[in-house]
C-alpha positions, 0 to 999 in steps of 0.5 A: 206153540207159546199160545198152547203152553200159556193155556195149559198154564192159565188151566192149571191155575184155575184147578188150584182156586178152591174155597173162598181164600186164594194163596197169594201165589197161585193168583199172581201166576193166573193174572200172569198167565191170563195176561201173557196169553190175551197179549198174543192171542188178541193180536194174532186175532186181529192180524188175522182180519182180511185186509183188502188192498187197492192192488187187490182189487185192481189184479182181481178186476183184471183177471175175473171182470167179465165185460173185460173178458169178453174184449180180450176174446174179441182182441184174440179173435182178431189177432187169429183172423188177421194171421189167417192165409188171404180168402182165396176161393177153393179149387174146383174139381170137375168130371165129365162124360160125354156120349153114353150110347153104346159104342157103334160105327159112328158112336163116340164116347169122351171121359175128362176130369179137371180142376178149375181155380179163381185167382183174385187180382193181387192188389185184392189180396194184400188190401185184405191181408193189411186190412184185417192186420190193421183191425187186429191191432184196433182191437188190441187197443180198444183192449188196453183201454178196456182195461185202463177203464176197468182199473179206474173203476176199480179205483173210484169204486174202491175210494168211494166204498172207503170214503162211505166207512170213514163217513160211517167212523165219523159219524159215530164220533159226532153221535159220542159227542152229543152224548157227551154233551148231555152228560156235560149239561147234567153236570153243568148248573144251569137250571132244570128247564134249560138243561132239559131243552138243550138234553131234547135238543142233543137227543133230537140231533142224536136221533138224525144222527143215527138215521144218517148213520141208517143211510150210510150203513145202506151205502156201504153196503152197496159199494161193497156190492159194487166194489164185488162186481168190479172184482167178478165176484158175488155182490153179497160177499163181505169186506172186512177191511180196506186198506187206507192208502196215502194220498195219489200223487198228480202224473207229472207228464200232464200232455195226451200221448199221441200212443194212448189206447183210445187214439190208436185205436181210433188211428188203426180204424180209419188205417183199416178203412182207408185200407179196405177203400182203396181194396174196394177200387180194386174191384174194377180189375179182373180177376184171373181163371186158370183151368186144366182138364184131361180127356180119354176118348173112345171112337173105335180107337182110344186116344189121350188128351188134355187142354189148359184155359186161361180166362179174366172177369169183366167186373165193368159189365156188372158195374154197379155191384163195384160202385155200390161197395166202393161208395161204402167203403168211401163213407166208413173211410169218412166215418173212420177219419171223423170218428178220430178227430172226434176221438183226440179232442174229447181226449183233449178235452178230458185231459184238460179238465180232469187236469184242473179239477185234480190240481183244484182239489189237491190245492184244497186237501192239502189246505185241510191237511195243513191249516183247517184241520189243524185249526180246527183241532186246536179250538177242540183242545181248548172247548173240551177244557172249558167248565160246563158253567153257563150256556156259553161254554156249552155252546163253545164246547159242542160247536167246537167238536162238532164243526172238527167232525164236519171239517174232517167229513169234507176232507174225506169227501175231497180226498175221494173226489181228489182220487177218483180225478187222479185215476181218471187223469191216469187213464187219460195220460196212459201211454199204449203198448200195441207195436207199430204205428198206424199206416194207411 
């Protein structure tokens, strides 16, 4: 509303300018209308621009990265199987009829129907049951690690895009700084041939400059495509602004959990091997067959009937169909309880290097942060007071500004390096949620 009343003002007092002589007032309350309006319209403009968050990115990758859908489906599916009833064969149902020929003196003929049901030997059954609940709880794992591997993405992709634009605003400072030095040498008074050798000089260097900036405009791009895809978004769609964050902080429990996602679920694979391997040996054991039928016959006089039968499996006869499974599932048990330890001591190792090389790049962003920069800031102040008197001067005053640019481009460098290290010892340190201990 203050916007549309100021315009109407700064309107009003463009109409009252007329002629060649403006009155004094009617001046005075334009320049007061134009100023008071930029003063709310630029900054409105500008909270306007679309700041993109690190929890942004992270939320959107979560919720729309398409990889990470695929897993959660995979997990749910599971979830669904492992809830199922045990896979009991379906009853049979039977009809019979027997001794069709017309009815005589010594014909007979017999109607029946009945039903017929397998029943597997119970220890088949619950091995079946755990087994498929033990691969349902795997599945949830693997999902919480999927998912603690797509938020580290995020986060190095999303570093990495911010350490590309720093490198970008740098490197349009170093190119303001040969500018500024060949506006030096036309002040300075050397003679003519040095100045022009140390301008080609400042314009080759301008040159490179501006190819690196060619470079890294090419770069941005790509992380931002990057950046999009992590998100499930289209990689052509545009970032305007990244939010800078503080520096991350180093966990400060350093130790592998013995519940992180990677190891439970490598826990509940070999629980669900070992669980099918011992299903497997059941095998050998009989399963039961119940049957029950009832009959009419017809030889002259009607009568009733009815008959139960009980009978077992002879799985020893077909020995080998029991050894063949029970040899698989002996080798995934195998595979499963290698698989594992490999698993913890990869974790180990990861955590342990990941550990070292955070703690080494901090040790180095903070001596940035404390004493280089600093320093480096410092010899700045007092080169961009130095008189562009002799050549000496000159070189002091474009080394010194130039080296702080490549100072602070390192510093941008170690703390993308020092954040992707922090997200990746996150995902390592990250404690599980899924229930329940692995029991074989």
């Amino acid at each position: 509303m203050e916007r549309v009343i100021l315009l109407d003002d700064l309107v009003s007092a463009l109409s009252q300018i007329q002629g060649p002589f403006v009155s004094p007032v009617v001046m005075h309350k334009f320049v007061a209308a134009l100023a008071l309006y930029c003063l709310i319209s630029v900054p409105a403009a500008l909270a306007g621009e679309p700041l993109l968050t690190l929890s942004q990115v992270i939320d959107s990758a979560i919720q729309k990265n398409p990889e990470l859908g695929a897993t959660r489906s995979s997990a749910e599916a599971a979830q669904a199987q492992s809830s199922a009833a045990p896979s009991i064969p379906p009853p049979e149902l039977f009809v019979g009829a027997m001794g069709m020929q017309p009815l005589s003196s010594s014909g007979q003929m017999e109607n029946s129907i009945g039903v017929r049901q397998m029943i597997p030997f119970p220890t088949k059954l619950t091995a079946e049951s755990k087994e498929k609940s033990l691969e349902a709880r795997a599945a949830g794992s693997r999902l919480e690690a999927r998912i603690l591997e797509i938020t580290a993405e995020a986060k190095e992709v999303y570093f990495e895009l911010y350490g590309i634009r720093k490198k970008i605003e740098l490197l349009e400072e170093k190119k303001k700084i040969f500018e500024d030095h060949s506006k030096r040498l036309r002040a300075s008074a050397l003679s003519d041939r040095i100045v022009q050798a140390h301008r080609l000089w400042a314009q080759t260097e301008t040159a490179l400059i501006e190819n690196d900036l060619i470079a890294a405009h090419e770069s941005e791009r790509v992380g931002q495509g990057k950046l999009n895809i992590v998100m499930g978004l289209s990689p052509d769609q545009s970032i305007a602004k990244l939010e800078d964050p503080a520096p991350s902080s180093l966990p400060k429990d350093q130790t592998l959990s013995p519940s992180h996602p990677e190891l439970q679920s490598a826990e509940y694979a070999k629980a669900a091997a070992d669980k099918a391997l011992s299903g497997s040996r059941s095998l050998w054991l009989p399963d039961l067959s119940l049957q029950y039928r009832s009959a009419k016959r017809f030889d002259g006089l009607m009568s009733n009937y009815s008959e139960v039968m009980v009978g077992v499996t002879l799985p020893f006869l077909f020995f080998w169909e029991a050894k063949g499974k029970v040899s698989a599932a002996h080798a995934r048990a195998q595979t499963a309880a290698f698989q594992l330890e490999k698993v913890r001591l990869d974790l180990q190792q990861d955590v342990f290097e990941s550990r070292v090389r955070a703690e080494s790049l901090r040790a180095q962003l903070t001596n940035y942060d404390t004493k280089i920069i600093p320093q480096a800031e410092k010899r700045g102040k007092i080169a961009h007071g130095l008189v562009p008197s002799d050549p000496e001067s000159l070189r002091e005053h474009r080394e010194a500004m130039e080296s702080l640019v490549q100072l602070r481009l390192a510093q941008v460098a170690i703390r993308v390096d020092y954040e992707k290290s922090v997200a990746k010892l996150q995902r390592l340190l990250a404690k599980g949620t899924v229930p329940e201990k692995a029991q074989p």
